[in-house]
Structure formats: C-alpha cells, structure tokens
C-alpha positions, 0 to 999 in steps of 0.5 A, a space after each residue: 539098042 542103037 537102032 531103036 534109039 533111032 527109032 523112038 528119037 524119030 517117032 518123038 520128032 513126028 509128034 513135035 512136028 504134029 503138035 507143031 501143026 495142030 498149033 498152027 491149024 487152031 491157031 488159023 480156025 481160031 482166026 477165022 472163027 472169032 470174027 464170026 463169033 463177034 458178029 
C-alpha cells in the first residue's frame, strides 16, 4: 500500500507539472498569436 501511495502521489506530480507547462506553452502562443489577430 505504502508503495503505491508513492506511486499515485508521483503520478499526481507529473500532472501538475504537465498542466503547469500547458499553462505556460498557451500562455506564450497566446502572446505571439494576438498581434496577429490584431493586424
């Protein structure tokens, strides 16, 4: 039980980490995509 504990609690981690990035990566093409949406 203690080891998969571990694993669901590392599992939980790389989905933070994931939407972390996804946040980011949107966050950058939303930069670079409105001045040309404004043009």
């Amino acid at each position: 039980d203690k080891n998969r504990t571990m694993v669901d609690r590392d599992l939980n981690d790389i989905d933070n980490q994931l939407y972390e990035d996804l946040k980011i990566l949107f966050f950058t093409l939303g930069i670079e995509i409105a001045p040309s949406i404004n043009e």
